[in-house]
NUTORFI-764507 format. One record per residue (C-alpha): x, z, y; residue number from 1; residue in one letter. Coordinates in nm, 2 decimals, padded with zeros to 4 digits, always signed. Example, Ala and Ser with C-alpha at 12.3 -4.5 7.8 and 13.67 -1.06 7.14 Angstrom:
residues 2
+01.23  +00.78  -00.45  1  A;
+01.37  +00.71  -00.11  2  S;
//
This chain:
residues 389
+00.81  +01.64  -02.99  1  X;
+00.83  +01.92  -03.27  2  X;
+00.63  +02.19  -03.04  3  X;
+00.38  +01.95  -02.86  4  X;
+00.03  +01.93  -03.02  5  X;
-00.13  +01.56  -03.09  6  X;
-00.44  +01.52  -02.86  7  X;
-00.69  +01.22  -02.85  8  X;
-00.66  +01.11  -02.50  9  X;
-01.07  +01.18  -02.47  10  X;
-01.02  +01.53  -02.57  11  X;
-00.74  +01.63  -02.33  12  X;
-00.89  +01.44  -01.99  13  X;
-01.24  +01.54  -01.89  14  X;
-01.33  +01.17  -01.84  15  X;
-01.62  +01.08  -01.64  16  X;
-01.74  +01.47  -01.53  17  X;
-02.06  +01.56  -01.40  18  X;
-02.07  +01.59  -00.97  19  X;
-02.43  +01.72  -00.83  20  X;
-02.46  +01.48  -00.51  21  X;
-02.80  +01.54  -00.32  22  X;
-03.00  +01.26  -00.24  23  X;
-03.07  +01.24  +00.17  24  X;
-02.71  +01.41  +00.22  25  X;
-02.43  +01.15  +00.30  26  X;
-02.10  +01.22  +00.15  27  X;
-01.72  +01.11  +00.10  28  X;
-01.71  +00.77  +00.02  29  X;
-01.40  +00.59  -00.17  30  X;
-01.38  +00.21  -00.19  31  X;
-01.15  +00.06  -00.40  32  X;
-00.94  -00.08  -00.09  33  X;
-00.81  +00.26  -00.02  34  X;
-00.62  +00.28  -00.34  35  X;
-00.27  +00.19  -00.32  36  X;
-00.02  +00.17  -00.60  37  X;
+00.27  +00.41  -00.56  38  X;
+00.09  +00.66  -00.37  39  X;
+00.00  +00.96  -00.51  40  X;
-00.33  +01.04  -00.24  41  X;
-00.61  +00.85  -00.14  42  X;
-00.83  +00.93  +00.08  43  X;
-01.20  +00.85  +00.15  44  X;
-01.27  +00.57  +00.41  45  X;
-01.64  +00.62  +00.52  46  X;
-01.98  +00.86  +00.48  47  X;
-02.24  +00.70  +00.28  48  X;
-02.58  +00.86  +00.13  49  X;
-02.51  +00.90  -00.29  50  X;
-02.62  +00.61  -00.47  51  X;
-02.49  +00.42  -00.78  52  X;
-02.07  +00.48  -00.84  53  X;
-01.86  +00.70  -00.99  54  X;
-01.85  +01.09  -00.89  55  X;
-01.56  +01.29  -00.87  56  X;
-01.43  +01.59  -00.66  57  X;
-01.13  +01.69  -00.47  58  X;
-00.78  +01.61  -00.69  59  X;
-00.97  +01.43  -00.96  60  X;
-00.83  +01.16  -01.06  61  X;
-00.96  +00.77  -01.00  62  X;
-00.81  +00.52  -01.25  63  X;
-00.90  +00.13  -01.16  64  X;
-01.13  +00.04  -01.52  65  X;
-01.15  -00.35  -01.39  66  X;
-00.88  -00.63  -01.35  67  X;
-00.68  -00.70  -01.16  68  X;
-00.71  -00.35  -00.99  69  X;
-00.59  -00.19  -01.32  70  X;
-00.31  -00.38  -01.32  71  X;
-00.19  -00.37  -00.94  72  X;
-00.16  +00.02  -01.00  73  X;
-00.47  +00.13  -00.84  74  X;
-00.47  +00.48  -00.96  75  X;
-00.49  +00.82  -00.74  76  X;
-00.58  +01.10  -00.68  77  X;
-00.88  +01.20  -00.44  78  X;
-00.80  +01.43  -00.15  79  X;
-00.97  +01.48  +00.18  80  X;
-01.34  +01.46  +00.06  81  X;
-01.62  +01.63  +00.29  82  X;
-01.74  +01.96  +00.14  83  X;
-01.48  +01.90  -00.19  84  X;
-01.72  +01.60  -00.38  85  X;
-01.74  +01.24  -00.31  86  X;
-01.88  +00.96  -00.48  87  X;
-01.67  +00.55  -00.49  88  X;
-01.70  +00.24  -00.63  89  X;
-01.88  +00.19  -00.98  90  X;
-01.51  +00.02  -01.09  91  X;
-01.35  +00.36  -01.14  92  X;
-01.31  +00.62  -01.44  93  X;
-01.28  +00.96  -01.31  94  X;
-01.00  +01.13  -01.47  95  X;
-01.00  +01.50  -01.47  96  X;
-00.82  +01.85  -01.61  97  X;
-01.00  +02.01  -01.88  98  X;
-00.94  +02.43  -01.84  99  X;
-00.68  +02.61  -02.07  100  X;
-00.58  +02.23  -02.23  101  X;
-00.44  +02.07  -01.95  102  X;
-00.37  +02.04  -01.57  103  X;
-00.52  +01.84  -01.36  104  X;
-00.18  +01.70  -01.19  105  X;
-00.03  +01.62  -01.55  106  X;
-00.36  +01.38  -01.60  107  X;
-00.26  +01.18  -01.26  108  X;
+00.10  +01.14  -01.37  109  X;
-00.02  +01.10  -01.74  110  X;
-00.29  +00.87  -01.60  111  X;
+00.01  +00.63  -01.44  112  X;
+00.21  +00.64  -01.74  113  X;
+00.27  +00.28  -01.92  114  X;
+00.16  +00.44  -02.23  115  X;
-00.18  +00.50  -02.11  116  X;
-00.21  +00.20  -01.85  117  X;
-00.09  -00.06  -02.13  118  X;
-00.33  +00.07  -02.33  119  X;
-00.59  +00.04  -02.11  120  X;
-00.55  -00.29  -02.02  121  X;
-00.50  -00.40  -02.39  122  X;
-00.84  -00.30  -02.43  123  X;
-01.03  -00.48  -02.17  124  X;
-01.36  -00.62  -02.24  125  X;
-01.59  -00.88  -02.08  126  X;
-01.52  -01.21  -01.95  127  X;
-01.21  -01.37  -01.79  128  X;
-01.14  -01.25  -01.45  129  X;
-01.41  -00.94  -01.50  130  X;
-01.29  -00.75  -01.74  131  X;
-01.32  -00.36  -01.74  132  X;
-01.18  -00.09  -01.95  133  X;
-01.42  +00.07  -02.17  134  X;
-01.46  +00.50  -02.15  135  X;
-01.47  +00.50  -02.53  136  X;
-01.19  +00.35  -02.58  137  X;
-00.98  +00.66  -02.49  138  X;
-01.10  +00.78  -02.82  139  X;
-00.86  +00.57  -03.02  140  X;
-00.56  +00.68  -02.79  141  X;
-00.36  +01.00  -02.97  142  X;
-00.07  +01.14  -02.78  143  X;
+00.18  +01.40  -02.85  144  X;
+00.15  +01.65  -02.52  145  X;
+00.29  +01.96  -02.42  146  X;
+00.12  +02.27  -02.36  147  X;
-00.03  +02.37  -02.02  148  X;
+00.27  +02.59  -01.90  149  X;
+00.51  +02.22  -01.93  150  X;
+00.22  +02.07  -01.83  151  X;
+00.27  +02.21  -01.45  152  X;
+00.62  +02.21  -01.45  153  X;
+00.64  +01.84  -01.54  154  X;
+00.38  +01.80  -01.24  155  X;
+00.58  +02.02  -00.99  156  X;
+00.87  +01.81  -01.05  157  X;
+00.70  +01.49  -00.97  158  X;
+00.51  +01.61  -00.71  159  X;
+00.79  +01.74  -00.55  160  X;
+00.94  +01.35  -00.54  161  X;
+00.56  +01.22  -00.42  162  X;
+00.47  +01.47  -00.14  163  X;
+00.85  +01.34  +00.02  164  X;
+00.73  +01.03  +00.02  165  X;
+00.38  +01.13  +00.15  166  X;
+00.55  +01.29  +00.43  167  X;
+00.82  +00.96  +00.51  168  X;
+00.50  +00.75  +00.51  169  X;
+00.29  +01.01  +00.75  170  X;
+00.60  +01.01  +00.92  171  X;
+00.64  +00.63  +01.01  172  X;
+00.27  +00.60  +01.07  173  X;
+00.33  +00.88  +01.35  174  X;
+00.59  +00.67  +01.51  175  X;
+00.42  +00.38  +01.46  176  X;
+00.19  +00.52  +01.63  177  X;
+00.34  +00.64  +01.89  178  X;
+00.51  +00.33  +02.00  179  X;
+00.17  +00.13  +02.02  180  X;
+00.02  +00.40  +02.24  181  X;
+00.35  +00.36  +02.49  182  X;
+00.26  -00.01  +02.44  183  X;
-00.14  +00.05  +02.57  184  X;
-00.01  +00.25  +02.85  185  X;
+00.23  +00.06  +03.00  186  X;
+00.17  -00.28  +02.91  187  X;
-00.21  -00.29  +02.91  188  X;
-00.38  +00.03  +03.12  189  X;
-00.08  -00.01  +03.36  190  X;
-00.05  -00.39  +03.37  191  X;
+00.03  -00.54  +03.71  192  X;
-00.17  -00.83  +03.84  193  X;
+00.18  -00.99  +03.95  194  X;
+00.29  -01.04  +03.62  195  X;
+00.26  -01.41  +03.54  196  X;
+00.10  -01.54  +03.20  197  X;
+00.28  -01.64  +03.01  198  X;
+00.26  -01.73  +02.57  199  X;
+00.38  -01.57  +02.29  200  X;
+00.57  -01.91  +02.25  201  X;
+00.78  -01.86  +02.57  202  X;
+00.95  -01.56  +02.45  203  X;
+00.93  -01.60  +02.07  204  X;
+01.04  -01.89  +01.81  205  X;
+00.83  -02.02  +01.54  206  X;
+01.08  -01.99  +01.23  207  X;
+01.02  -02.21  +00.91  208  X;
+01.26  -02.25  +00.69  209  X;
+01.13  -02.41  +00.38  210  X;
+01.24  -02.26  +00.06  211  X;
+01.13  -02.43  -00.33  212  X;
+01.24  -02.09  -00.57  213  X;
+01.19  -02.31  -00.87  214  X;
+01.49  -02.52  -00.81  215  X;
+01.71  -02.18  -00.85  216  X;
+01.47  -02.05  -01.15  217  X;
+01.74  -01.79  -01.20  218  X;
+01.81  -01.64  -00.88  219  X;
+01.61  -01.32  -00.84  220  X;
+01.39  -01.32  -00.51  221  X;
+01.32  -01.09  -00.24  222  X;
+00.93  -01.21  -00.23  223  X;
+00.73  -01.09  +00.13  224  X;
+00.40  -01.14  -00.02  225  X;
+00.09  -01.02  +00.09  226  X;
+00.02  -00.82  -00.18  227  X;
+00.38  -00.62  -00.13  228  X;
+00.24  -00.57  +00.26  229  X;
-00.04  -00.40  +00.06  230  X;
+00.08  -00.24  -00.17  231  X;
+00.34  -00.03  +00.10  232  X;
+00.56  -00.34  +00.25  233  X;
+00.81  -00.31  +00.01  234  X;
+00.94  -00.70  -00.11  235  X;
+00.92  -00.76  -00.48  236  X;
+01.23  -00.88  -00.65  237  X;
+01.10  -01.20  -00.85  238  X;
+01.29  -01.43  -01.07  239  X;
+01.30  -01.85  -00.88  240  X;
+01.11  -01.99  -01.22  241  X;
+00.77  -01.73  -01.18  242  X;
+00.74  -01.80  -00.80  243  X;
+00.53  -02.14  -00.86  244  X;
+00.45  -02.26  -00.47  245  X;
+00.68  -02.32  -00.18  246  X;
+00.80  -02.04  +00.04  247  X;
+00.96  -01.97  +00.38  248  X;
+01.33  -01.80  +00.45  249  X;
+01.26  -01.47  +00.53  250  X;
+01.53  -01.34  +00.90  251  X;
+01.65  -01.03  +01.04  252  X;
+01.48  -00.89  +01.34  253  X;
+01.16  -01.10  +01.26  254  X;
+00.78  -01.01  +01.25  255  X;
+00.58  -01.15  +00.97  256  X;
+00.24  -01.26  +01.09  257  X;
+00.00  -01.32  +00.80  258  X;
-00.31  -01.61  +00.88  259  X;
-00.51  -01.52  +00.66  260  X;
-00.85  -01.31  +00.74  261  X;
-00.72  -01.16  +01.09  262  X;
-00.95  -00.95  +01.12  263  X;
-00.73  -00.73  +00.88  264  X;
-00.41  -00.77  +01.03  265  X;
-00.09  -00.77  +00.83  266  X;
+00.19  -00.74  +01.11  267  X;
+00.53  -00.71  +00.89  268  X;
+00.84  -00.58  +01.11  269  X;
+01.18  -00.66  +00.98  270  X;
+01.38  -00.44  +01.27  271  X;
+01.74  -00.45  +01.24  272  X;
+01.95  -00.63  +01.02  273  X;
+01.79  -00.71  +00.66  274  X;
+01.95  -00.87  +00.38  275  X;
+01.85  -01.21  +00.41  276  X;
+02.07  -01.37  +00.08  277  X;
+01.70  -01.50  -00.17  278  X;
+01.48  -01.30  +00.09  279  X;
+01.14  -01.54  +00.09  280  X;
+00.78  -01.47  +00.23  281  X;
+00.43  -01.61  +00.16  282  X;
+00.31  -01.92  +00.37  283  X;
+00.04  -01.70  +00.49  284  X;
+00.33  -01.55  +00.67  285  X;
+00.42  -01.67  +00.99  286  X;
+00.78  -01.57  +01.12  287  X;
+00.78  -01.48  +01.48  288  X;
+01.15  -01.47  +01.57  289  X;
+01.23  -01.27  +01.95  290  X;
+01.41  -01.55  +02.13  291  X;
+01.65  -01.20  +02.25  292  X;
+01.61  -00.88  +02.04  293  X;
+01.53  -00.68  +02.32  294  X;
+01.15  -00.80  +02.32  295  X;
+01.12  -00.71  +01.94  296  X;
+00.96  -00.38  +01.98  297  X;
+00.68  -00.55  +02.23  298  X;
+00.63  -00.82  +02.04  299  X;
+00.56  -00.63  +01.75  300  X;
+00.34  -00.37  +01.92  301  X;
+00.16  -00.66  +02.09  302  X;
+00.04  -00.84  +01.75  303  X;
-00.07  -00.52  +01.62  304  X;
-00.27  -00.48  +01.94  305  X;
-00.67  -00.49  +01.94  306  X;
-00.67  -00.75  +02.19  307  X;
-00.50  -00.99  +01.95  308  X;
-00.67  -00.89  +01.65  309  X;
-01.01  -01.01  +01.82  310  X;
-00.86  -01.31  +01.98  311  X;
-00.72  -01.41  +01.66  312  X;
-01.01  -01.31  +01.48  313  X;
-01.24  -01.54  +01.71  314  X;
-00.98  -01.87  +01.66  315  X;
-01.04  -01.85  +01.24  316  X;
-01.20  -02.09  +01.06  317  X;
-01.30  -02.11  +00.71  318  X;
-01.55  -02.10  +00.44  319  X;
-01.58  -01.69  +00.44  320  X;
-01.46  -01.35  +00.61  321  X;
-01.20  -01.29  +00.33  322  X;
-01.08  -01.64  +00.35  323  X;
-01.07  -01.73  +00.67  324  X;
-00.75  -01.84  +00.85  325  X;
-00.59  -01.88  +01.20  326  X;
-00.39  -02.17  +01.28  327  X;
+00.00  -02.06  +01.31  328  X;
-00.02  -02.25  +01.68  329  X;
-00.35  -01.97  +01.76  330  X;
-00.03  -01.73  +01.73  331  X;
+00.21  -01.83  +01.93  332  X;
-00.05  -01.94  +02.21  333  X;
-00.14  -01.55  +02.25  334  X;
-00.07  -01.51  +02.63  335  X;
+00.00  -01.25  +02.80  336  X;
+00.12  -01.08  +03.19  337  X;
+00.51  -01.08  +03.13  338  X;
+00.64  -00.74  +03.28  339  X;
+00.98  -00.74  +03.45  340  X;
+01.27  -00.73  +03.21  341  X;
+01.36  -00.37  +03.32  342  X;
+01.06  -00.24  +03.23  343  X;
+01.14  -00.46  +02.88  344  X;
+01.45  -00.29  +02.81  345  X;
+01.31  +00.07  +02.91  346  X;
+01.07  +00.00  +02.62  347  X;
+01.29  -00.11  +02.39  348  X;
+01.50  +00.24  +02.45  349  X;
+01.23  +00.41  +02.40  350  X;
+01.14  +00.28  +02.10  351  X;
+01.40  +00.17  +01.92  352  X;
+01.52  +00.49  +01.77  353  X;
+01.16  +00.50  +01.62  354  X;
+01.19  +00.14  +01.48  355  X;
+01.54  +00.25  +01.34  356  X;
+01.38  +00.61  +01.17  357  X;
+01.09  +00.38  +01.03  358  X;
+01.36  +00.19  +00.86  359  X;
+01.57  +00.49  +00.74  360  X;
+01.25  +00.70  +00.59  361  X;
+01.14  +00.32  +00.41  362  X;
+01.50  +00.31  +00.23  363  X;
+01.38  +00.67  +00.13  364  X;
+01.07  +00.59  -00.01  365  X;
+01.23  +00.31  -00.21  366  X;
+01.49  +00.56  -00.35  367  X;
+01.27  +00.85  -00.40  368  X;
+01.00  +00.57  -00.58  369  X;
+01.25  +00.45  -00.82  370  X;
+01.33  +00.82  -00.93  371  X;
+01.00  +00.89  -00.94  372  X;
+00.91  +00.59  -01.17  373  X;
+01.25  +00.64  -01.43  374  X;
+01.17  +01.05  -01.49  375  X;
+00.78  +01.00  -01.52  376  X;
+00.87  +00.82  -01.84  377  X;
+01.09  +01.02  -01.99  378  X;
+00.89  +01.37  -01.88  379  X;
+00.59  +01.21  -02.03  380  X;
+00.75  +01.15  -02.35  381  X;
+00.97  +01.44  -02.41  382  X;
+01.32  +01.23  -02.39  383  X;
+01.36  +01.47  -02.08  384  X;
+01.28  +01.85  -02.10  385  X;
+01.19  +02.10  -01.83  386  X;
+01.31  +02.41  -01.88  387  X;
+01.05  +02.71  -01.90  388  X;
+01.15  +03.01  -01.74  389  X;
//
């Protein structure tokens, strides 16, 4: 742009700042788990006492500098630390706003922007697998930027788009939320010792339908992988001839189960009707199908339950915590004290307008994303102008 000024990436982002942690004192820590691509915030996880790792401070910046976390999007910003500092994993750069050159919610969005990331990653070093990005590399990466006054209104506009989707995603969590604790209080603290046992099986079918994708290799995919339960729960559209292994049909009104490592549960719920034309999900998914819809929002609350996490947890076998895996029959063996049906459907009242409000705010997020990620583009590269009042 005619009116932007050329800047060496290096010299408009404070990269890599100076944070005074005192030794003895235990502070915000950030693992690289709590990093999720598409949202804007993370937030630490746990207190440690300062040793090795990267420092930062509230609304820095922390870019992933290693694959494959570079390239699954694992870039935030840091909110939410003890006292306003922090220190994280050794695998990030810190990216932050230097004063009267630019703002420190332009270098996020800046940060996110393909110009920056695929020049990152095109500079990896080390060997295969454990590659990192290099600080100095920044050095060799010139962009033409606008001054700090566009700088903020760029920002504001995109902020605007990510603290609506903040606020959907605190949203579901609430209800979320609030439908499990309804579960613990009626279904567990208030359980009657009348109600027989029964299994998850009794109520609940074991779907498998068996999909190859390579045999349509150009019929675009709804993929339920685990990394899309991850990265939000959103299913990746994929093209039949990059999805290598087999897959299973993915139903409407269905709870995806994942087998691997329990003792991090991924519990998918597809409430409601779902387009299920191409829609496919990982092996490592199990498909629990309510024999009657009614029992969805139990059955759902009941997988995500901390009974069933330890049970599930205790059945694993495998060669390590992270790959460790429950056999699909361990699922639907769960048992349980079946209430009366009228208790059932008073739960399923209850909750189902939060099930259906979950749904509505995730159609949201997807819309609001996709705005998101076409304007950040275009703002970033002057093809679209703010105006400055």
């Amino acid at each position: 742009m005619r009116d932007w000024q050329e800047y060496k990436f290096s010299n408009f982002v404070n990269i890599n700042p100076s944070v005074n942690l005192k030794a003895g004192n235990e502070y915000s820590f950030v693992e690289m788990k709590d990093l999720q691509d598409g949202n804007k915030f993370c937030f630490p996880s746990t207190e440690r006492k300062p040793t090795s790792g990267a420092r930062f401070q509230e609304k820095d910046t922390l870019f992933a500098k290693i694959t494959p976390c570079l390239e699954n999007g694992k870039i935030c910003q840091v909110r939410g630390l003890k006292n306003g500092i922090g220190f994280g994993s050794t695998e990030f750069l810190v990216f932050r706003g230097k004063e009267n050159v630019s703002d420190n919610d332009f270098v996020f969005y800046l940060s996110r922007w393909d110009e920056v990331r695929g020049f990152a990653e095109g500079n990896f070093e080390g060997t295969s697998g454990r590659q990192r990005v290099p600080k100095n590399c920044f050095d060799n990466l010139n962009l033409e930027l606008p001054d700090n006054e566009e700088q903020i209104q760029i920002a504001s506009i995109l902020s605007s788009l990510d603290d609506k989707i903040d606020l959907l995603h605190r949203q579901n969590k609430t209800l979320e939320q609030l439908a499990e604790t309804l579960f613990r209080q009626w279904f567990v603290e208030e359980a009657e010792d009348s109600w027989t046992d029964v299994s998850l099986s009794d109520i609940a079918i074991h779907f498998k339908q068996n999909v190859n994708p390579s045999k349509s290799p150009d019929i675009i995919f709804k993929h339920y992988s685990l990394p899309s339960f991850d990265e939000g729960k959103e299913p990746k559209k994929e093209i039949g001839k990059d999805i290598l292994s087999g897959k299973y049909q993915v139903i409407s009104n269905s709870i995806l189960v994942s087998k691997l490592n329990p003792r991090t549960p991924r519990i998918w719920g597809l409430f409601g009707s779902i387009d299920e034309e191409n829609a496919i999900c990982s092996t490592e998914f199990q498909i629990v199908k309510p024999k009657d819809v009614v029992w969805f929002s139990f059955i759902y609350c009941f997988l995500k339950s901390y009974q069933v996490t330890q049970e599930l947890t205790g059945a694993a076998s495998g060669t390590s915590g992270s790959h460790q895996r429950v056999n699909p029959q361990d699922i639907f063996n769960l048992t349980f004290g079946k209430p009366p049906i009228s208790l059932i459907e008073k739960y399923d009242r209850r909750t189902k307008d939060s099930f259906q409000k979950i749904k509505s705010n995730t159609v949201q997020i997807r819309t609001l994303t996709q705005l998101r990620d076409i304007l950040l583009p275009k703002l970033m590269s002057g093809e679209v102008r703010v105006k400055i009042n």
